[in-house]
C-alpha positions in Angstrom: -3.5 -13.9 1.6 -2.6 -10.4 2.0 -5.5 -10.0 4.7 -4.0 -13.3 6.8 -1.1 -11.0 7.1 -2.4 -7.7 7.8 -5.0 -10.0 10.8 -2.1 -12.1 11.8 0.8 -9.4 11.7 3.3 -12.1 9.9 3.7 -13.2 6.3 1.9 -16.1 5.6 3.1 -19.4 5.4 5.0 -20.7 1.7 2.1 -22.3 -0.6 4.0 -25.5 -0.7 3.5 -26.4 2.8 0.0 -26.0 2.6 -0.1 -28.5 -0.4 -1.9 -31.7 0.2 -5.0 -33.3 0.8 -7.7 -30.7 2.9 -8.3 -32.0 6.4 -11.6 -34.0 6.2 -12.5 -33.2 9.7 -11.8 -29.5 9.0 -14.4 -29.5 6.1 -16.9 -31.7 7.7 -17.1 -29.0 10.2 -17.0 -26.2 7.9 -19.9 -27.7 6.3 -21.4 -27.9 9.6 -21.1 -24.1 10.5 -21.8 -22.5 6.7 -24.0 -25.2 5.8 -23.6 -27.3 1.8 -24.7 -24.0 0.5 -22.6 -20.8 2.2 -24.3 -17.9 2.1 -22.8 -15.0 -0.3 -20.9 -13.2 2.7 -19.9 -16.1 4.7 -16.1 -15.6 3.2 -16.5 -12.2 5.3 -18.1 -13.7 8.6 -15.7 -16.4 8.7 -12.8 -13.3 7.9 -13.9 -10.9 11.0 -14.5 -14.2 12.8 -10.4 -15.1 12.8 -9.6 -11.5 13.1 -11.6 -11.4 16.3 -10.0 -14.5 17.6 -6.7 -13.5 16.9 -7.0 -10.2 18.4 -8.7 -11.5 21.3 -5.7 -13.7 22.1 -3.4 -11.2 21.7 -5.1 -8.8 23.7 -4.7 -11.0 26.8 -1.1 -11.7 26.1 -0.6 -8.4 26.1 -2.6 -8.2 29.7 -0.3 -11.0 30.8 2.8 -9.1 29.9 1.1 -5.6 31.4 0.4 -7.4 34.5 3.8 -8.9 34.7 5.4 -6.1 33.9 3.4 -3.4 36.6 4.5 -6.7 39.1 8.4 -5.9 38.2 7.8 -2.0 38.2 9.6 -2.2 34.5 8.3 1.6 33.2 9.7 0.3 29.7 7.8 -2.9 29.8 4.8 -1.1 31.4 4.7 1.2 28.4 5.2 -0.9 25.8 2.5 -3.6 26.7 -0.1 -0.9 27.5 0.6 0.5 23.7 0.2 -3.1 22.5 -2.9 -3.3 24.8 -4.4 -0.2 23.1 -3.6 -0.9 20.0 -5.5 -4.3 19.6 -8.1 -2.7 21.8 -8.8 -0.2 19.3 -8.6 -3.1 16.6 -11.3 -4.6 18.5 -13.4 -1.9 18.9 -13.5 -1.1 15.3 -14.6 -4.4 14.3 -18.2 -4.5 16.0 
């Protein structure tokens, strides 16, 4: 849990709303991509995986709200998207 956070910047959600049954569909195609028997680091591929894609995203949200803000000539705005935009770049980066 405490690396869903760190990836996803938020706490995660309360353990009670995740209770239930698991999505069939959802381990059918987990099956699918890790196969019946996962390999021994497939916890850690599917990990830098969902990092990736979450960082990705936010990278071009933050190129949205760069772009916007460069549009409006907002120097505040402008400064704090390129951080953001550096930040997860460098995120990135260090991943690969």
């Amino acid at each position: 849990i405490s690396e869903y956070s760190r990836i996803i910047g938020a706490p995660p959600p309360h353990l009670e709303d995740l209770a239930g049954e698991v999505d069939e569909r959802l381990l059918f195609e987990a099956g699918l991509a890790f196969g019946e028997t996962p390999s021994a680091d497939a916890g850690d591929d599917l990990r830098k995986m969902f990092e990736r894609a979450v960082l990705t995203d936010g990278l071009h949200l933050a190129t949205v709200e760069l772009r916007r803000a460069e549009v409006t000539g907002d120097e505040g705005a402008i400064k704090e998207a390129a951080h953001i935009c550096k930040e997860l770049s460098a995120r990135l980066a260090a991943l690969h």
